[in-house]
C-alpha positions as CSV (number, residue, x, y, z in Angstrom):
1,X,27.9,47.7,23.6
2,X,25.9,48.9,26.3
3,X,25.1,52.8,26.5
4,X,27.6,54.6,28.2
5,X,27.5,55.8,31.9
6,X,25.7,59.6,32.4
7,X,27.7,61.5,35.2
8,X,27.0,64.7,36.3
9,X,29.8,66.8,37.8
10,X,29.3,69.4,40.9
11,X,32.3,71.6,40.9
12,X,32.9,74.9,41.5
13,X,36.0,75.4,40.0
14,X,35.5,76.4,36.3
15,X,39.5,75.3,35.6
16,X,38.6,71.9,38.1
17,X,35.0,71.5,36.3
18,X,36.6,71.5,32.7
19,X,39.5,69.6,33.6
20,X,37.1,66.9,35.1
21,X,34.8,66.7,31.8
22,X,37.7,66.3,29.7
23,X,38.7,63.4,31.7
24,X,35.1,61.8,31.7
25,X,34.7,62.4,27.9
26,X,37.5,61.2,26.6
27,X,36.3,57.6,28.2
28,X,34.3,55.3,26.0
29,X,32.7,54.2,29.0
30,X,31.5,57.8,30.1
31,X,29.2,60.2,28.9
32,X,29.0,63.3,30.4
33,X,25.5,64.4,31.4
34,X,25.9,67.9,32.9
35,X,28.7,69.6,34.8
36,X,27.2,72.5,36.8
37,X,29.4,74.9,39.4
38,X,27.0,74.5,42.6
39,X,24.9,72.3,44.7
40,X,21.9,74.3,44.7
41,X,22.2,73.9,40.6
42,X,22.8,70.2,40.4
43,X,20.4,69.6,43.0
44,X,17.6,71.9,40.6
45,X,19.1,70.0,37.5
46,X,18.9,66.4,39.1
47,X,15.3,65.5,37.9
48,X,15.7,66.4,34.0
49,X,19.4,65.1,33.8
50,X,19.0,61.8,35.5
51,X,22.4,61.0,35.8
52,X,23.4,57.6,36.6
53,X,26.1,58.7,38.5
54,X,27.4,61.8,40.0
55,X,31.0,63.0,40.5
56,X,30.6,65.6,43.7
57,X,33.2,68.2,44.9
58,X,33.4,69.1,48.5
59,X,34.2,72.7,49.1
60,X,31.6,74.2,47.6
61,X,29.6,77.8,47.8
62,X,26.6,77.6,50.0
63,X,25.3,74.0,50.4
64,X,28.4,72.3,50.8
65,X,28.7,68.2,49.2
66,X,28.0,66.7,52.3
67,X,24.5,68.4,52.7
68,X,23.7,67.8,48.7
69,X,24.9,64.3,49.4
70,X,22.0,64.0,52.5
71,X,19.7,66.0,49.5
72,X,20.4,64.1,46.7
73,X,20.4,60.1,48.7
74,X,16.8,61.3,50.3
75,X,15.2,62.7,47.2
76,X,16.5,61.0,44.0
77,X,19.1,58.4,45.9
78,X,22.7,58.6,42.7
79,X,25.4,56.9,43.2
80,X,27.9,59.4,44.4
81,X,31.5,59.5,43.9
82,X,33.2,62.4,46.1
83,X,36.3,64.2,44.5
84,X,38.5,65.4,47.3
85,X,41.7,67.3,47.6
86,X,43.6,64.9,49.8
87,X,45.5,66.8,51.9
88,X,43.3,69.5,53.2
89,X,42.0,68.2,56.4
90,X,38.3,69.9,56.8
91,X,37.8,68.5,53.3
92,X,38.7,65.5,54.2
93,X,36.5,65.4,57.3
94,X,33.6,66.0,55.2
95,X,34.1,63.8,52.2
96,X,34.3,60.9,55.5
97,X,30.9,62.6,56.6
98,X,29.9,62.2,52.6
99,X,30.2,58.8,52.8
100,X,28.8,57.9,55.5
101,X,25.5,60.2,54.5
102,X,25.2,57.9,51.1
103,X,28.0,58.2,49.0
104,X,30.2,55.3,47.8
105,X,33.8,56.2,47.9
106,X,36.2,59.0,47.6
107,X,38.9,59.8,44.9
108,X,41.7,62.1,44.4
109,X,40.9,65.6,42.6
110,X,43.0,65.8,39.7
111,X,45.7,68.7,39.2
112,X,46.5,68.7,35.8
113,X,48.1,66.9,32.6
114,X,51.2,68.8,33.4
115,X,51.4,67.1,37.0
116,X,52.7,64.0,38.3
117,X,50.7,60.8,38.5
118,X,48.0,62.5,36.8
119,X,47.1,59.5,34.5
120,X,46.8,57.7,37.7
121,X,44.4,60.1,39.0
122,X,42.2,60.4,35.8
123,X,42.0,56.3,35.4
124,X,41.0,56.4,38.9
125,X,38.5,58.7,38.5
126,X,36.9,57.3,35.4
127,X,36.8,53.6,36.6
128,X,35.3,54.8,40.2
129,X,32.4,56.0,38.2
130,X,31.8,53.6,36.1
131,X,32.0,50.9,38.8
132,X,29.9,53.0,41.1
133,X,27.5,53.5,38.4
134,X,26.5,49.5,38.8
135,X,25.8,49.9,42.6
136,X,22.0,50.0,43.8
137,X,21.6,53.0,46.0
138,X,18.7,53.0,48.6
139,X,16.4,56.5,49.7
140,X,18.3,57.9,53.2
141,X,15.9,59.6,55.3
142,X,17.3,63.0,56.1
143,X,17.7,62.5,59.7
144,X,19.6,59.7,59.8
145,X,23.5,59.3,58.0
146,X,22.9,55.3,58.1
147,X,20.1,52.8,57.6
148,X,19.0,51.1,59.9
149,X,19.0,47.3,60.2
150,X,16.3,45.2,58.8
151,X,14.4,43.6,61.6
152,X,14.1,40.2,60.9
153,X,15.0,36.6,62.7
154,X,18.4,36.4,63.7
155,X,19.9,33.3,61.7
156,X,21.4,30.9,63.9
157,X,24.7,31.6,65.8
158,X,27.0,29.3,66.7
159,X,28.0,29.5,70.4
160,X,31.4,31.1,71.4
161,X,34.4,29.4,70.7
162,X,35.9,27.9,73.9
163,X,39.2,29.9,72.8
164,X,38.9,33.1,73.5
165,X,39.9,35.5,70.6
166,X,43.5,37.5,70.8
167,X,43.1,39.7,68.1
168,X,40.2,40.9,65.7
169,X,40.7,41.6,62.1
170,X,37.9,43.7,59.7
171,X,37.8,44.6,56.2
172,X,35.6,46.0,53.9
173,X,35.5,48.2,50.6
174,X,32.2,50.2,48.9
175,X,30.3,51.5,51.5
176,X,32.5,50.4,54.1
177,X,33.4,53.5,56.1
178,X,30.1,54.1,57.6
179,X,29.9,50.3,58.4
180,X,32.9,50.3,60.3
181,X,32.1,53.1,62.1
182,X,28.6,50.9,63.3
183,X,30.6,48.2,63.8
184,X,34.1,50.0,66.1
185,X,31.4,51.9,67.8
186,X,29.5,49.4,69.6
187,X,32.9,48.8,71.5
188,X,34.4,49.7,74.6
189,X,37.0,51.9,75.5
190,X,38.3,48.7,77.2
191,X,37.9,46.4,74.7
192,X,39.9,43.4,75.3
193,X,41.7,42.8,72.2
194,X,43.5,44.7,69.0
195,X,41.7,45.0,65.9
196,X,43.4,45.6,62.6
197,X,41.6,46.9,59.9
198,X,41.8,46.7,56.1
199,X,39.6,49.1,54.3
200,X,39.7,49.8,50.2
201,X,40.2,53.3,50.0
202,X,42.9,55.5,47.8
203,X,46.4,56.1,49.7
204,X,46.2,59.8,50.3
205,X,42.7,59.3,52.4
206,X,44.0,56.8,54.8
207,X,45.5,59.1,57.4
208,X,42.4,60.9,57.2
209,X,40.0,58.6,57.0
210,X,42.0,57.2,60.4
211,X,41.6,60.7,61.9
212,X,38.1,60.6,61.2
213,X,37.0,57.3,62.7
214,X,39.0,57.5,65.6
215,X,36.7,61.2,66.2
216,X,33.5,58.4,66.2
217,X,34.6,55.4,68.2
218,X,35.5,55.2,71.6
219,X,38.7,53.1,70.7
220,X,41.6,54.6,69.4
221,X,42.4,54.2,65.9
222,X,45.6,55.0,64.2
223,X,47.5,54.2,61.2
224,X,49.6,50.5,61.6
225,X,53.2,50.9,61.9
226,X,55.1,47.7,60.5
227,X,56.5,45.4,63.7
228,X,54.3,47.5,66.1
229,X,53.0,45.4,69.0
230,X,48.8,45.6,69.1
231,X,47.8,46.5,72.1
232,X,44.1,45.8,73.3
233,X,41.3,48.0,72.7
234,X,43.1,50.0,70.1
235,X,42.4,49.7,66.3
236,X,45.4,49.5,63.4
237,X,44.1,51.1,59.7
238,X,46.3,49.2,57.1
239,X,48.4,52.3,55.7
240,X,47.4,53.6,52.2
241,X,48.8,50.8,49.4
242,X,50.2,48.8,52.0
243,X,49.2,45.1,53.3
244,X,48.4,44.5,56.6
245,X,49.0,41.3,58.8
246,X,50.5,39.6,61.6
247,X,53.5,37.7,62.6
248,X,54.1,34.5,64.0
249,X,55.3,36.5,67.1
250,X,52.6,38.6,67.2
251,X,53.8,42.2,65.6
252,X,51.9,43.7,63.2
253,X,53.6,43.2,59.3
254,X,53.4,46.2,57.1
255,X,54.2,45.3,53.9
256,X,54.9,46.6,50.1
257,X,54.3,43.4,49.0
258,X,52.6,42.7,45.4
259,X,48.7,43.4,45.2
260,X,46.6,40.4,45.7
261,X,43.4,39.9,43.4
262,X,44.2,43.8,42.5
263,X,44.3,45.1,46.0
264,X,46.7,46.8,48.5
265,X,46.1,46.2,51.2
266,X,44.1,43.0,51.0
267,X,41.5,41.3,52.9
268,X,42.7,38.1,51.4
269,X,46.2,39.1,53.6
270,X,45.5,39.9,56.9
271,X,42.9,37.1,57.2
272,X,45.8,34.6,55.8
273,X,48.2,35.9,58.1
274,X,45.3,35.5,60.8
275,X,44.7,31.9,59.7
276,X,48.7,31.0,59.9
277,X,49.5,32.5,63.2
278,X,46.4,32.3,65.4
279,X,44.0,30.2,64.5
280,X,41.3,29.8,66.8
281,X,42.6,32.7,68.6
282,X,41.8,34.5,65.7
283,X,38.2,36.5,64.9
284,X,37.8,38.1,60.9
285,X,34.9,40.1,59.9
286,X,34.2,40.8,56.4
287,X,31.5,43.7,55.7
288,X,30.0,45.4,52.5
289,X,32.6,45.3,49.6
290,X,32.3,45.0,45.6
291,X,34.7,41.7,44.2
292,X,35.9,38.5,46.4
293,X,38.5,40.6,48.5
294,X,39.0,38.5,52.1
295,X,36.4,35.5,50.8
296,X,39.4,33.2,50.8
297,X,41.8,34.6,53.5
298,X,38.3,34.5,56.0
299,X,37.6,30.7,54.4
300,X,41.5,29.9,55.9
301,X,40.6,31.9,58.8
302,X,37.2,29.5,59.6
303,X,39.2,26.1,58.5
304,X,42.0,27.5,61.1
305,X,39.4,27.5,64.1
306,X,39.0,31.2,64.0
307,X,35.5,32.7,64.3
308,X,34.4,34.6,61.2
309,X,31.6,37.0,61.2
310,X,30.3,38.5,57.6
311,X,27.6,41.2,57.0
312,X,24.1,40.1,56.2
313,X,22.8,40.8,52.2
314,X,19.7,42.8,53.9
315,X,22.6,45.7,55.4
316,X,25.6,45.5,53.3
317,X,25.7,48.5,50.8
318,X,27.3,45.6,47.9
319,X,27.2,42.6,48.9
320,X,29.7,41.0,47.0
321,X,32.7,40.4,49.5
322,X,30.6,39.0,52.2
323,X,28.5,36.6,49.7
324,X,31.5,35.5,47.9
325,X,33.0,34.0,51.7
326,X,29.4,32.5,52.8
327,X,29.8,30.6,48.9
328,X,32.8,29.3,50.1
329,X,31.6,28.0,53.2
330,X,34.0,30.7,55.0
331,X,31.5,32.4,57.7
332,X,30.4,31.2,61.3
333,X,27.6,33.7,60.7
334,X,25.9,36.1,58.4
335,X,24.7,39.3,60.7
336,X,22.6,42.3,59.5
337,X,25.5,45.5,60.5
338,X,23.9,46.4,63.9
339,X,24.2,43.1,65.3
340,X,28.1,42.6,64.4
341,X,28.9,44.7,67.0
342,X,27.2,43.0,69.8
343,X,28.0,39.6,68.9
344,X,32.0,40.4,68.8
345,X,31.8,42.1,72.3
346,X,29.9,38.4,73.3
347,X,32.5,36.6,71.6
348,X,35.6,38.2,73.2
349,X,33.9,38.7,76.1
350,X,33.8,42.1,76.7
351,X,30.7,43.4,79.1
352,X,29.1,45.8,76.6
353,X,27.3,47.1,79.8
């Protein structure tokens, strides 16, 4: 077997802090490393432990986690995994903020063996840093919450389809919320079509995680509500554990329907429903993501007509979503992040002037 993972925990709670290495050392996977009750400690402490991993609370005395995230991904880049009380909204707004300085994803802080869905929680929390543990993280410079595209050659891009597209559709997973963000902010106000959005994220973030993108792009983003019309230039989040498509009339479908490949909601759905009902009319973008999540729905999607756009390996965070559709021969064009943008506003014909 191969050694187990080292986390480190930042918490500030001494009831939160033992709680959370119970949970990590009771996994065979896990190994815990340190647990310490600050920033400033775990920040002094980061050198010697050399975690391969580090489980990062929010709230904290002093330095907060989103300013030891900035610390930690521009002096000794970690693979973070932010815990988060889900329902307290400045938390929230920061653990967004977290992410999009460095850190991977977000879970649910647990609340005790004596609480509901606690098992739930603590699985959650384990496998998050495990599979977190795998992910290459690069050096942030401290002025700057993303990285900027890799100049290189464009690779070629097909021209625009004659049909214009009717309705965009995005997904991504680790290290997607920043992405989007890049990607929704390059747009207009005006933009001249709905975009529906599929992101891998827990349930109990998605209304925040709404909230906060809509606070960074200039289109409004909300939570999709089953059989709502899309109206242009606005952006539908697929609700937490919920799959998000479109109908053969053109309503949006929110549905409880079994996970696909593990997820809900799936890629692999809305681009399906995408390929079914619109076809050429139909543009899918699949950015940084760990597993094959949307490779096959965009694949239907691009055999449909539609245009699909996928994140470049020099950008994406993992590159394993947007990899696993080019191997299928799924993608009109592979993009570094900062050039998504553009070329969807040239495709639908917006005038990004």
């Amino acid at each position: 077997m191969s050694k187990p993972v080292r986390v480190m925990i930042v918490e500030d709670s001494a009831v939160v802090r033992q709680l959370l290495a119970h949970i990590v050392s009771r996994d065979p996977r896990l190994q815990l490393a340190a647990a310490v009750a600050s920033a400033e400690e775990a920040l002094a402490e980061l050198e010697r432990v050399r975690p391969d991993v580090i489980s990062m609370d929010i709230r904290l005395p002093g330095m907060d986690g989103l300013e030891a995230t900035r610390r930690i991904m521009a002096e000794r880049p970690t693979p973070i995994v932010v815990i988060a009380d889900a329902v307290e909204e400045r938390g929230l707004r920061i653990s967004m903020n977290a992410l999009r300085a460095g850190a991977l994803t977000v879970v649910e802080k647990p609340l005790g063996p004596a609480r509901e869905g606690w098992e739930r929680v603590a699985e959650a929390i384990c496998t998050q840093l495990y599979i977190m543990s795998q992910v290459p993280v690069i050096r942030r410079r401290p002025s700057s919450l993303a990285p900027a595209a890799v100049q290189r050659p464009a690779r070629p891009v097909p021209p625009i389809l004659p049909s214009r597209p009717a309705l965009v559709g995005i997904a991504a997973s680790t290290g997607g919320p920043p992405a989007l963000a890049r990607v929704l902010g390059a747009l207009p106000q005006d933009f001249t079509a709905p975009v529906l959005l599929v992101q891998h994220m827990g349930a109990p973030f998605m209304e925040g995680f709404a909230a906060w993108l809509d606070g960074l792009v200039a289109p409004p983003v909300r939570i999709a509500r089953d059989r709502e019309v899309p109206r242009p230039g606005h952006v539908y989040v697929a609700p937490g554990d919920r799959h998000l498509g479109i109908t053969a009339g053109g309503l949006l479908q929110v549905s409880e329907a079994p996970p696909v490949g593990g997820q809900r909601p799936a890629a692999d759905v809305l681009f399906q429903s995408m390929a079914r009902h619109l076809g050429p009319r139909g543009l899918g973008i699949l950015l940084t993501g760990m597993g094959e999540d949307g490779a096959r729905g965009l694949t239907a999607l691009h055999a449909a007509g539609g245009f699909t756009l996928a994140e470049d390996e020099t950008t994406a965070v993992v590159y394993g979503m947007p990899a696993a559709a080019a191997r299928m021969g799924g993608v009109s064009a592979l993009l570094p992040l900062d050039l998504i943008g553009p070329r969807l506003l040239k495709a639908v014909g917006t005038d990004a002037s």
